[in-house]
PDB file of N, H, CA, C and O in Angstrom:
ATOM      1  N   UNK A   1       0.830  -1.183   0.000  1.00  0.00           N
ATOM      2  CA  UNK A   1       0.000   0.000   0.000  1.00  0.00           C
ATOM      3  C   UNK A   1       0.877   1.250   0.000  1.00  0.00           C
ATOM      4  O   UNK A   1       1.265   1.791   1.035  1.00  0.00           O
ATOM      5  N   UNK A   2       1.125   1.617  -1.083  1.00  0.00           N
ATOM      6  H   UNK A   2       0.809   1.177  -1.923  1.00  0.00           H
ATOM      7  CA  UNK A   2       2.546   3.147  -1.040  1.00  0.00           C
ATOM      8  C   UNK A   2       1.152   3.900  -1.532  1.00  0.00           C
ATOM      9  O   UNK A   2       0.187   3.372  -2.084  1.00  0.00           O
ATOM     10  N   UNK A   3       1.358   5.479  -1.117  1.00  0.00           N
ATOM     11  H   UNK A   3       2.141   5.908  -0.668  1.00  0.00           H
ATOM     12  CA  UNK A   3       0.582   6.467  -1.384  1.00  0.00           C
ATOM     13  C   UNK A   3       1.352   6.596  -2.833  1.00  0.00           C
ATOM     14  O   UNK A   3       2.416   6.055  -3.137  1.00  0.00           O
ATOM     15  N   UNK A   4       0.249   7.753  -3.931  1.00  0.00           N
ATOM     16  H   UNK A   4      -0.615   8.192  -3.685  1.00  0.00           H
ATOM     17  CA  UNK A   4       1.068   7.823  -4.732  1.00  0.00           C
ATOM     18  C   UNK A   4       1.361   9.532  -4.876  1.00  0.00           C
ATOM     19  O   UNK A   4       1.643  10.150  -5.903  1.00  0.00           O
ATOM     20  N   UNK A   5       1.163  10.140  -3.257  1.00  0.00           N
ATOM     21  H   UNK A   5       0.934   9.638  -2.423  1.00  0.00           H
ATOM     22  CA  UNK A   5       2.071  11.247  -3.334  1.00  0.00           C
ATOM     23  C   UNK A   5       3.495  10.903  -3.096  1.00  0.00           C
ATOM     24  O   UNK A   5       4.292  11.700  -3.591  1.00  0.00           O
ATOM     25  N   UNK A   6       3.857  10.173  -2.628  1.00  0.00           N
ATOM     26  H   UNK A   6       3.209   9.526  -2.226  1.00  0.00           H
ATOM     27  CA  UNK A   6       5.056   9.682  -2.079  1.00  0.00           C
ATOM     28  C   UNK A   6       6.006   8.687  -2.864  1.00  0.00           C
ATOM     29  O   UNK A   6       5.781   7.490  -3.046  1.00  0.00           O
ATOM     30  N   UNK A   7       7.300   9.528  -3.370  1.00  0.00           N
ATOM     31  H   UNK A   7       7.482  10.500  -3.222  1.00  0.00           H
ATOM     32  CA  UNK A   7       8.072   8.565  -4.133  1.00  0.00           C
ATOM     33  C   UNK A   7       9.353   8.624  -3.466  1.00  0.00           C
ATOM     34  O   UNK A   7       9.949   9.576  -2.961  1.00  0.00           O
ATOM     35  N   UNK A   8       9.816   6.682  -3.636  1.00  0.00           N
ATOM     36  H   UNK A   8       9.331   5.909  -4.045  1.00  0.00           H
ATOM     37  CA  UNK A   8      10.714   6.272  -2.635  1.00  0.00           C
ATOM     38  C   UNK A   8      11.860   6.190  -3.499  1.00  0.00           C
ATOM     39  O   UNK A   8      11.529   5.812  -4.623  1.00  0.00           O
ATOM     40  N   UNK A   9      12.990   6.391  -3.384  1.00  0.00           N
ATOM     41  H   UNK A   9      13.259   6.697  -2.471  1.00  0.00           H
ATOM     42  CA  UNK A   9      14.420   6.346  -4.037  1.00  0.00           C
ATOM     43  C   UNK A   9      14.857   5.075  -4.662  1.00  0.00           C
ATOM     44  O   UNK A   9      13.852   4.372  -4.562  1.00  0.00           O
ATOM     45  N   UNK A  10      15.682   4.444  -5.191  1.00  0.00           N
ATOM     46  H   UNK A  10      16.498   5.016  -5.273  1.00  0.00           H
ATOM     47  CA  UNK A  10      16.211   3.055  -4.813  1.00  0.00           C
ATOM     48  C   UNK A  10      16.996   3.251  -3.579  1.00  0.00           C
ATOM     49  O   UNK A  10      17.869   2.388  -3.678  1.00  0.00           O
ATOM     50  N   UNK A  11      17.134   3.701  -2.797  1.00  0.00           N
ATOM     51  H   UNK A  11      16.424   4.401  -2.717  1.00  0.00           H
ATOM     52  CA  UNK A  11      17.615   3.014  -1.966  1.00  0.00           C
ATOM     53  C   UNK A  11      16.863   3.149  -0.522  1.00  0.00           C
ATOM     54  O   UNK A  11      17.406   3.053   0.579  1.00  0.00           O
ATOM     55  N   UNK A  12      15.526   3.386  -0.785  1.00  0.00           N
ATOM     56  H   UNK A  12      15.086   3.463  -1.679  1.00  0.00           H
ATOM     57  CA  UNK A  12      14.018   2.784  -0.124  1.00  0.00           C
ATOM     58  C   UNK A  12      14.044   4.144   1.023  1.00  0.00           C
ATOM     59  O   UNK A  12      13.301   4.057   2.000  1.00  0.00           O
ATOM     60  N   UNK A  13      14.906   5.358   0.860  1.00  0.00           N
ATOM     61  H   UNK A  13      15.510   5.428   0.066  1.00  0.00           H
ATOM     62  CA  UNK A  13      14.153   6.601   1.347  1.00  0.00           C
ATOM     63  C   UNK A  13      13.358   7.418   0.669  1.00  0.00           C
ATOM     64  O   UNK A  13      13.518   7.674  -0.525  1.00  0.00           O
ATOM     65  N   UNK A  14      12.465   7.872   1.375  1.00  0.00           N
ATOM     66  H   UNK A  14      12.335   7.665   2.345  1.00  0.00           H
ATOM     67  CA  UNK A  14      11.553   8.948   0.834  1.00  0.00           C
ATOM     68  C   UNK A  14      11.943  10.220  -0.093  1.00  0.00           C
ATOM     69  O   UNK A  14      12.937  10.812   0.328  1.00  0.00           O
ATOM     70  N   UNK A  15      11.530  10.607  -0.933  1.00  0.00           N
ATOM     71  H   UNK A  15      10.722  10.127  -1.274  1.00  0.00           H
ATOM     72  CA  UNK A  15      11.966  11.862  -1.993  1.00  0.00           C
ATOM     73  C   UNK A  15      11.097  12.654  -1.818  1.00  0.00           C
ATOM     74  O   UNK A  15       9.984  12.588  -2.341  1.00  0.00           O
ATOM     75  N   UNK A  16      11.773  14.166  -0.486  1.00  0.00           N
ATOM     76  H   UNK A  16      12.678  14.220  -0.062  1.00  0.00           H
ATOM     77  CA  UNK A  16      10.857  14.983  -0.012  1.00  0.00           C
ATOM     78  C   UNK A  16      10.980  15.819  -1.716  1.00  0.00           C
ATOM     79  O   UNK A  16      10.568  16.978  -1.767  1.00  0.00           O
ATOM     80  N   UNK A  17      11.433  15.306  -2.760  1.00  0.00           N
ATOM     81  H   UNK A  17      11.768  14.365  -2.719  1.00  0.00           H
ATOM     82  CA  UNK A  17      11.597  16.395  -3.633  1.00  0.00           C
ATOM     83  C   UNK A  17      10.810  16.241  -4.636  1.00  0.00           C
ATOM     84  O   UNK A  17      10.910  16.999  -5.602  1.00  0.00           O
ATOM     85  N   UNK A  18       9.898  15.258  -4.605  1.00  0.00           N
ATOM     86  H   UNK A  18       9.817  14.642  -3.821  1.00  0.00           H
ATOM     87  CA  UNK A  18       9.116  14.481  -5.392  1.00  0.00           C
ATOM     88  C   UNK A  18       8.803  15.052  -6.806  1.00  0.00           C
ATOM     89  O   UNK A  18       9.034  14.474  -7.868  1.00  0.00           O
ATOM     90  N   UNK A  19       8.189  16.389  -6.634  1.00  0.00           N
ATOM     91  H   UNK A  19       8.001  16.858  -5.772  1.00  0.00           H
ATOM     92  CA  UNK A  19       7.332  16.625  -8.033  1.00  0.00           C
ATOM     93  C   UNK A  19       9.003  18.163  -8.005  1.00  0.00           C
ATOM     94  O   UNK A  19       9.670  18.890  -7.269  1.00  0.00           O
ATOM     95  N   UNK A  20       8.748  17.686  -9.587  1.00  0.00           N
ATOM     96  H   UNK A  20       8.206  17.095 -10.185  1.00  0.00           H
ATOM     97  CA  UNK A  20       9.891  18.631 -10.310  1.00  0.00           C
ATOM     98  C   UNK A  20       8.852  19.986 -11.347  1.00  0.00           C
ATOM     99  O   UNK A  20       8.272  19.505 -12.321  1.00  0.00           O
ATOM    100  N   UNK A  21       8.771  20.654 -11.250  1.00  0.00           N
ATOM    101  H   UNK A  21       9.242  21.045 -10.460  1.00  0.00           H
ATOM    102  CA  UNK A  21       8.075  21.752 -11.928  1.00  0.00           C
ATOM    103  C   UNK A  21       8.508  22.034 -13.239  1.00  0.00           C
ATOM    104  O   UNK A  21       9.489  22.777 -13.204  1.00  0.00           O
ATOM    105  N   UNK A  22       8.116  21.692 -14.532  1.00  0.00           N
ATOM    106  H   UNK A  22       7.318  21.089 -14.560  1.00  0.00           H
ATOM    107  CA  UNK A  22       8.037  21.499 -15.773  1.00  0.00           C
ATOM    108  C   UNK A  22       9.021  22.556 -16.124  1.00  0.00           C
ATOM    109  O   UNK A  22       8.973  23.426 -15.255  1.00  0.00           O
ATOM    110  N   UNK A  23       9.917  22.841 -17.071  1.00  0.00           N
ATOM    111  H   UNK A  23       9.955  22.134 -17.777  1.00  0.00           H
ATOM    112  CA  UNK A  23      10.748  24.717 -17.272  1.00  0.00           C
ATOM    113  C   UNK A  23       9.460  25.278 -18.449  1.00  0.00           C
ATOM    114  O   UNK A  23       8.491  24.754 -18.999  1.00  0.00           O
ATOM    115  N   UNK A  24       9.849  26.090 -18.443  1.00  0.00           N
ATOM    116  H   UNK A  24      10.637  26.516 -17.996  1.00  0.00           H
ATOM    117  CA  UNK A  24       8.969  26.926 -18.709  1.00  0.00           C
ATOM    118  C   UNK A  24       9.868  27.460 -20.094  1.00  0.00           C
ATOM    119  O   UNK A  24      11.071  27.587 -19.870  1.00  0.00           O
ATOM    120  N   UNK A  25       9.421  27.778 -21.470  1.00  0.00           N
ATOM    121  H   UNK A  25       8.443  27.675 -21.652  1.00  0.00           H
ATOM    122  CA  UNK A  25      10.007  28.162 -22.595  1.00  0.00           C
ATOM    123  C   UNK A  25       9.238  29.875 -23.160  1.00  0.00           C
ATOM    124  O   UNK A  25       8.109  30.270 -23.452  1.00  0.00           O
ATOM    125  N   UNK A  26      10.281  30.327 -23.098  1.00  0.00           N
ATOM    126  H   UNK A  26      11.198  30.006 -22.861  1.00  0.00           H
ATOM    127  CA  UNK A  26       9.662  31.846 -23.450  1.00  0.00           C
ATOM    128  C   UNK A  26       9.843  32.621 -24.976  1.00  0.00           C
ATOM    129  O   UNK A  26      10.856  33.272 -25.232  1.00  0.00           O
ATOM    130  N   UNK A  27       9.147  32.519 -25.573  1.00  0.00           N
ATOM    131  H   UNK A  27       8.325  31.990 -25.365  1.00  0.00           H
ATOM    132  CA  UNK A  27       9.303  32.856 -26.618  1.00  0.00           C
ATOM    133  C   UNK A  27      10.289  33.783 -27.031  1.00  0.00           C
ATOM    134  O   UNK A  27      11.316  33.671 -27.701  1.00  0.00           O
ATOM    135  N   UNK A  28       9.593  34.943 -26.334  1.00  0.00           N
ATOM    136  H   UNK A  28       8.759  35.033 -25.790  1.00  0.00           H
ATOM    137  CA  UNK A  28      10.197  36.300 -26.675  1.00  0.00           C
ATOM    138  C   UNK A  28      10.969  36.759 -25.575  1.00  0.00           C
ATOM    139  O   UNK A  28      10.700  37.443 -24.587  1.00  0.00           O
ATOM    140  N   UNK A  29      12.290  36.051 -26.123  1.00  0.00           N
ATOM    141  H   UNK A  29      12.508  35.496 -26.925  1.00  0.00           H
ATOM    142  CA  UNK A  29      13.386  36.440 -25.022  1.00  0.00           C
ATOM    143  C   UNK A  29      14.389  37.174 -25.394  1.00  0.00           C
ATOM    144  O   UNK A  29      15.544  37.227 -24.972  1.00  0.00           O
ATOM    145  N   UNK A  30      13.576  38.020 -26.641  1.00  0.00           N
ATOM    146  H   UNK A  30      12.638  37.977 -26.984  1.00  0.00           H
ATOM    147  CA  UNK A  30      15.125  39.147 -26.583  1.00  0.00           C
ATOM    148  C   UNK A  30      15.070  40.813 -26.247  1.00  0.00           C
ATOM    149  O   UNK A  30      15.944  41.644 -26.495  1.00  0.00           O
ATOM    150  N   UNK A  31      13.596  41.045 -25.524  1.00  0.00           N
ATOM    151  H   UNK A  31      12.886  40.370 -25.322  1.00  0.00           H
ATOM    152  CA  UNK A  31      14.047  42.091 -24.827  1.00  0.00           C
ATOM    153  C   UNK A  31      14.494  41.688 -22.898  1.00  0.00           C
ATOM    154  O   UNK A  31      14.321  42.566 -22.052  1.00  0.00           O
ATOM    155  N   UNK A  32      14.874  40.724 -22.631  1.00  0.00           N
ATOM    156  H   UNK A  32      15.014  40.012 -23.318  1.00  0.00           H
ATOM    157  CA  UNK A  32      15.197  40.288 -21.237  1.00  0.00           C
ATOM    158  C   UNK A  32      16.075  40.935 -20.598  1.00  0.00           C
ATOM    159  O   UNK A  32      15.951  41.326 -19.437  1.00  0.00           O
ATOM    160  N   UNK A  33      17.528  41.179 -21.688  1.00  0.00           N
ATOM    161  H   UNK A  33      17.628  40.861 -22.631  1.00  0.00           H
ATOM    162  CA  UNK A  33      18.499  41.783 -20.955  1.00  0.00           C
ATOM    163  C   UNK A  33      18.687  43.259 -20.977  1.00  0.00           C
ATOM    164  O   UNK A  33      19.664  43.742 -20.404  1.00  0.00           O
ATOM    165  N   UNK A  34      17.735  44.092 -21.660  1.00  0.00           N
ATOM    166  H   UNK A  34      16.941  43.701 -22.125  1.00  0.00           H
ATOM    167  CA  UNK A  34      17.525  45.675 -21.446  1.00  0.00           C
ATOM    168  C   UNK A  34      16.555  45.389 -20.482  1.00  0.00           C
ATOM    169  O   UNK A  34      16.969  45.923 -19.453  1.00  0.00           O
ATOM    170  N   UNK A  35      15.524  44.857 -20.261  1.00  0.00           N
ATOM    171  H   UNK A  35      15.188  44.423 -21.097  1.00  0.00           H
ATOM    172  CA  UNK A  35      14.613  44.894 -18.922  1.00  0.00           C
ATOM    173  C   UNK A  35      15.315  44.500 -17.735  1.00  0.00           C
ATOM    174  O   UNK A  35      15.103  45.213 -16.754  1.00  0.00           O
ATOM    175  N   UNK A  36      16.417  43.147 -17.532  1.00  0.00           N
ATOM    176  H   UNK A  36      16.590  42.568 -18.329  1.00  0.00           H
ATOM    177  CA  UNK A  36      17.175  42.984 -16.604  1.00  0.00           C
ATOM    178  C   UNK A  36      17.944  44.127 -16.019  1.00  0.00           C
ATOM    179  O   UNK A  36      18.003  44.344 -14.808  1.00  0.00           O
ATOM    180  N   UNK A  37      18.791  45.168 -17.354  1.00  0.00           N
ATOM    181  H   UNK A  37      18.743  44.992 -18.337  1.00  0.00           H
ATOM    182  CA  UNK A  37      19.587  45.702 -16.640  1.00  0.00           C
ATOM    183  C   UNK A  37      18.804  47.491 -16.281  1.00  0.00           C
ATOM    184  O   UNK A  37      19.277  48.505 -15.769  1.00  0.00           O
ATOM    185  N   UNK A  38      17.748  47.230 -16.728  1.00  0.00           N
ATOM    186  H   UNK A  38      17.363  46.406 -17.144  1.00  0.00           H
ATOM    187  CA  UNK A  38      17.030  48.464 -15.993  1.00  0.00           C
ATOM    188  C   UNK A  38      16.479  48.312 -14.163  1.00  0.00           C
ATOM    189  O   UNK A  38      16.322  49.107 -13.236  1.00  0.00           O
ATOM    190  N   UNK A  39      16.300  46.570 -14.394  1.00  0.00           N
ATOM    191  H   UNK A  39      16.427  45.924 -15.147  1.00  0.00           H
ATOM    192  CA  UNK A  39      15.753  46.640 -12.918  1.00  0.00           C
ATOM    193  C   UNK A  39      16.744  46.541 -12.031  1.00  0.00           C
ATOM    194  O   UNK A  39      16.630  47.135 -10.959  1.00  0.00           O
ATOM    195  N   UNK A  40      17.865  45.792 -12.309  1.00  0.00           N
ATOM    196  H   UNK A  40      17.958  45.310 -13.179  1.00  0.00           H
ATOM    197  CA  UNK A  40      18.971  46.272 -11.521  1.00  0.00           C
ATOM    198  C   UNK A  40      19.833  47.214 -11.098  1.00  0.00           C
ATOM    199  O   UNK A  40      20.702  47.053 -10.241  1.00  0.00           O
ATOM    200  N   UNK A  41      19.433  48.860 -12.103  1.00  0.00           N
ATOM    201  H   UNK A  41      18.727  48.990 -12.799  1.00  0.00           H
ATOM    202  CA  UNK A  41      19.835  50.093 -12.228  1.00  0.00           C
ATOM    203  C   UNK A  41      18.597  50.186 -10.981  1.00  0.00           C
ATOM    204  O   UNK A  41      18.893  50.286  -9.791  1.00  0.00           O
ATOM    205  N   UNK A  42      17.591  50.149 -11.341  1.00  0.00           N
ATOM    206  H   UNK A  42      17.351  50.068 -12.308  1.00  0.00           H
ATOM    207  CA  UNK A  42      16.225  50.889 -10.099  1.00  0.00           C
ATOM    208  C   UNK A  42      16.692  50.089  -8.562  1.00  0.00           C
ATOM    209  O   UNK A  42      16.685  50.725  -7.509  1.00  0.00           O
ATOM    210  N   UNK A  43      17.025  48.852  -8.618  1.00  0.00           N
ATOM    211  H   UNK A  43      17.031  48.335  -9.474  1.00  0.00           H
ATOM    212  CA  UNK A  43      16.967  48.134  -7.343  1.00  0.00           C
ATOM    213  C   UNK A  43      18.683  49.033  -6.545  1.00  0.00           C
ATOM    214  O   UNK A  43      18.891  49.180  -5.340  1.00  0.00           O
ATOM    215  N   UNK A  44      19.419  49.375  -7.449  1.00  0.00           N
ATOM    216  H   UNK A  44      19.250  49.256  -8.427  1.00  0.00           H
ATOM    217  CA  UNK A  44      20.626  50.031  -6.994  1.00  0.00           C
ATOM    218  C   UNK A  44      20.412  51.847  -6.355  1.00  0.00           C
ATOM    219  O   UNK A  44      21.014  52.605  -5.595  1.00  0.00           O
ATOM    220  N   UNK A  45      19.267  51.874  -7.159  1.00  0.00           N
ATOM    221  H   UNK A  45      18.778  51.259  -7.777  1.00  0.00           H
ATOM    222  CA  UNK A  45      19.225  53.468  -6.964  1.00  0.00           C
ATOM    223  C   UNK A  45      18.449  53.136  -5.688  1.00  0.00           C
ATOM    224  O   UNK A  45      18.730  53.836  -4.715  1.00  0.00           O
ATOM    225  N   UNK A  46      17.803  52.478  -5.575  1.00  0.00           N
ATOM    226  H   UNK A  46      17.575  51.910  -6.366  1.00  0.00           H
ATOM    227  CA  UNK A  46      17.070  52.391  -4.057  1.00  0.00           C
ATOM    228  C   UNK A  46      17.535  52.476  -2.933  1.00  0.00           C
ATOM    229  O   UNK A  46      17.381  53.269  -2.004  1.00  0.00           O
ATOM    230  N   UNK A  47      18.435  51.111  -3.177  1.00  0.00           N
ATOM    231  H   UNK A  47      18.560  50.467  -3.932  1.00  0.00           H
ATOM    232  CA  UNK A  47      19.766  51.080  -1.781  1.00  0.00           C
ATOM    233  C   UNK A  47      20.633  52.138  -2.126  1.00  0.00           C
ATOM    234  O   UNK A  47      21.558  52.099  -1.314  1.00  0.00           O
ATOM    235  N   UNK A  48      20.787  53.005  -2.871  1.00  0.00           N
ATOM    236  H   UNK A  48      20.036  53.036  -3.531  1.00  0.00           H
ATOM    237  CA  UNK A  48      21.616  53.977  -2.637  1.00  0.00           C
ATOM    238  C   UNK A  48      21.332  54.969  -1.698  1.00  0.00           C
ATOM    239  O   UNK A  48      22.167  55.438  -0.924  1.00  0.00           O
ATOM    240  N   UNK A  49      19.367  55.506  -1.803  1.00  0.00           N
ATOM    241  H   UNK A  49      18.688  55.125  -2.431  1.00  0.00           H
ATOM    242  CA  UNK A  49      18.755  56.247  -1.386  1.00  0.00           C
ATOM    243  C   UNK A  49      18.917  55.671  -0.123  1.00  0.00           C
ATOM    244  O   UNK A  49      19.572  56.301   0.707  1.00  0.00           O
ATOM    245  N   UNK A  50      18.338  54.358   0.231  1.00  0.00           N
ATOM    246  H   UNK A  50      17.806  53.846  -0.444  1.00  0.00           H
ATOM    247  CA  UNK A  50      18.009  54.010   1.366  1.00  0.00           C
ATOM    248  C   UNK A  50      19.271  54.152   2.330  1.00  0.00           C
ATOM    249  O   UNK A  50      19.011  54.319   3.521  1.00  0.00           O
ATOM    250  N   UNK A  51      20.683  54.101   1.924  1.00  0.00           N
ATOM    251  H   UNK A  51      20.894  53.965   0.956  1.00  0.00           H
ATOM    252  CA  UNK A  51      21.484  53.882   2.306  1.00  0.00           C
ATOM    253  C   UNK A  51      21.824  55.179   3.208  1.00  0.00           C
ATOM    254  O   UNK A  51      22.077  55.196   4.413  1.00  0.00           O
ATOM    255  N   UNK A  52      21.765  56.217   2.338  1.00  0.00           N
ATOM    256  H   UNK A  52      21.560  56.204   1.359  1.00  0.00           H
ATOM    257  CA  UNK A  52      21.897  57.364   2.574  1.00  0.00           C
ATOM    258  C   UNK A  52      20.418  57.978   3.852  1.00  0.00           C
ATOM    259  O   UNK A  52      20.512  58.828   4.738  1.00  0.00           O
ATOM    260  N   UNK A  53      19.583  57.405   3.575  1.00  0.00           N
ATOM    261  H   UNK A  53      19.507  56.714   2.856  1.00  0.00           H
ATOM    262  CA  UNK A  53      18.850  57.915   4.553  1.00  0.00           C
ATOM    263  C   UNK A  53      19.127  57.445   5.928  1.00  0.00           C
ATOM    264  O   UNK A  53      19.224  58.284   6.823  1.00  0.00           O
ATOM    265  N   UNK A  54      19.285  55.982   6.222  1.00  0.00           N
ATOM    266  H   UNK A  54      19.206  55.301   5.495  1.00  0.00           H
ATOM    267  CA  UNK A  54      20.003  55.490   7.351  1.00  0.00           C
ATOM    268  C   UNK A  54      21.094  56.426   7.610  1.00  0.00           C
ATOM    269  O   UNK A  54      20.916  57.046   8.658  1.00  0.00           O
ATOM    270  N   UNK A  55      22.202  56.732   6.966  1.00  0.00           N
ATOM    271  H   UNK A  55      22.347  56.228   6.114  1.00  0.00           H
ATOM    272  CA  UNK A  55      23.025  57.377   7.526  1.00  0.00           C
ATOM    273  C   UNK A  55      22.831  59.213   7.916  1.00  0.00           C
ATOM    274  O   UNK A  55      23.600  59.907   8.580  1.00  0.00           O
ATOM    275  N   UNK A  56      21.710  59.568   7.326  1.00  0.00           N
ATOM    276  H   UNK A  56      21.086  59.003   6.786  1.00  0.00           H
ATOM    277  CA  UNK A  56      21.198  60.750   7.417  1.00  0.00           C
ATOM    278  C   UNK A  56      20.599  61.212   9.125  1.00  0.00           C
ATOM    279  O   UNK A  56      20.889  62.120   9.903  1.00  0.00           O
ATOM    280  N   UNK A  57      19.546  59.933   9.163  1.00  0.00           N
ATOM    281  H   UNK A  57      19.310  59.195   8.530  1.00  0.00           H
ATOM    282  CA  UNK A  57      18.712  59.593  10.455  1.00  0.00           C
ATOM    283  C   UNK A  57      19.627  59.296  11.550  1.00  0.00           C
ATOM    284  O   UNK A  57      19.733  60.019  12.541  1.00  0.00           O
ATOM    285  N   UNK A  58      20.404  58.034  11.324  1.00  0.00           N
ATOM    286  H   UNK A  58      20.318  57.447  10.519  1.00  0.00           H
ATOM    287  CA  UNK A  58      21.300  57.667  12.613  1.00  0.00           C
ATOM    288  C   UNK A  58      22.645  58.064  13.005  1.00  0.00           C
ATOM    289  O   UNK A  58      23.134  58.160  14.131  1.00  0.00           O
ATOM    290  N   UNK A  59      23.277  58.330  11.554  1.00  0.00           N
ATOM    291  H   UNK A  59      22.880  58.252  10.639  1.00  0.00           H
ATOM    292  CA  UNK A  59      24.496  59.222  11.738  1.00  0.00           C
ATOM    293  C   UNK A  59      25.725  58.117  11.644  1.00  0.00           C
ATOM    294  O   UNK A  59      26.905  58.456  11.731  1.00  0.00           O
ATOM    295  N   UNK A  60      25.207  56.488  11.417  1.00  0.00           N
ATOM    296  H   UNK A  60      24.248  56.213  11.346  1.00  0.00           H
ATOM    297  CA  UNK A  60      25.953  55.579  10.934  1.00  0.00           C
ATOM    298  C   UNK A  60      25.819  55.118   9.754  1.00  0.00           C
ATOM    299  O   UNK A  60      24.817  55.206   9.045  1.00  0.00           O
ATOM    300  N   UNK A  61      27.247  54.400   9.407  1.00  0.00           N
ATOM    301  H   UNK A  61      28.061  54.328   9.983  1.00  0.00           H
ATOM    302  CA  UNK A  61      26.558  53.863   7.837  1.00  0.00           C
ATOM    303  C   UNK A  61      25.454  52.115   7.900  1.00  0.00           C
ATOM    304  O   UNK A  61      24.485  51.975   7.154  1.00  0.00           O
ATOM    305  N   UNK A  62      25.702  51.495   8.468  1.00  0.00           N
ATOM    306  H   UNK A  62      26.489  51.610   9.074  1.00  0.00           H
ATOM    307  CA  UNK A  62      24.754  50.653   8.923  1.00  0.00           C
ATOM    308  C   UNK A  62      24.608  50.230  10.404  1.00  0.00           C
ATOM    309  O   UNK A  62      25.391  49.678  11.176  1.00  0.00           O
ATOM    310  N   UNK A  63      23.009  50.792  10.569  1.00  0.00           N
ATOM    311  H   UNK A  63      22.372  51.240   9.942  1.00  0.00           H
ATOM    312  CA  UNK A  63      22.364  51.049  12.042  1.00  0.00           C
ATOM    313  C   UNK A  63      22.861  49.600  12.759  1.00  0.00           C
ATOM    314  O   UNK A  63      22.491  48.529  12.277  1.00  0.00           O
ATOM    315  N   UNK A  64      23.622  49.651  13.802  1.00  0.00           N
ATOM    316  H   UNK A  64      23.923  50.520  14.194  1.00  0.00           H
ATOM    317  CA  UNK A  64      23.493  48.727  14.936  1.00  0.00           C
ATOM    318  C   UNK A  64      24.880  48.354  14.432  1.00  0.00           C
ATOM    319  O   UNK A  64      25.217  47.782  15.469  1.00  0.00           O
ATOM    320  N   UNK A  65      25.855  48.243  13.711  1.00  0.00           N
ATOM    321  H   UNK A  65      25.581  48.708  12.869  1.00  0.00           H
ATOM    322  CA  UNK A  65      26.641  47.735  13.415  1.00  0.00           C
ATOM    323  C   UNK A  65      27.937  48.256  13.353  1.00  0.00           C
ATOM    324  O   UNK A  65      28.963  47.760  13.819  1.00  0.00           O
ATOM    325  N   UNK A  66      27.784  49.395  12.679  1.00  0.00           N
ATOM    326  H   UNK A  66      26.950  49.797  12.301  1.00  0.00           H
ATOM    327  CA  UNK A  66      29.155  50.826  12.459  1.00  0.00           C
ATOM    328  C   UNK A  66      28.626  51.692  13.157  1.00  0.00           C
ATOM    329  O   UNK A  66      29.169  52.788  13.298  1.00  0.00           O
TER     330      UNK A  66
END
């Protein structure tokens, strides 16, 4: 009686890794790397801001640490 959520290895342990999620194929993959390197320009300008405001407010460059 094996469940058939549950798949056992050969070497009769359990495979918490069971179900593998299909990849996924994207057609239109050639504007990826001008969209990549815009969001990594915005995610930089953030922590720049943010960075600067911590040190604005607390007067360190990272609170609790420096």
């Amino acid at each position: 009686m094996s469940s058939s959520s549950q798949v056992i290895t050969e070497y009769g342990k359990q495979n918490i890794f069971a179900r593998e999620t299909p990849p996924q194929l994207v057609e239109n993959y050639t504007s990826y790397p001008k969209e990549a390197e815009k969001t990594n320009g915005r995610w930089a300008m953030i922590g720049m801001i943010s960075l600067l405001g911590a040190y604005v407010t607390t007067g360190q460059i990272i609170p609790g640490i420096f």
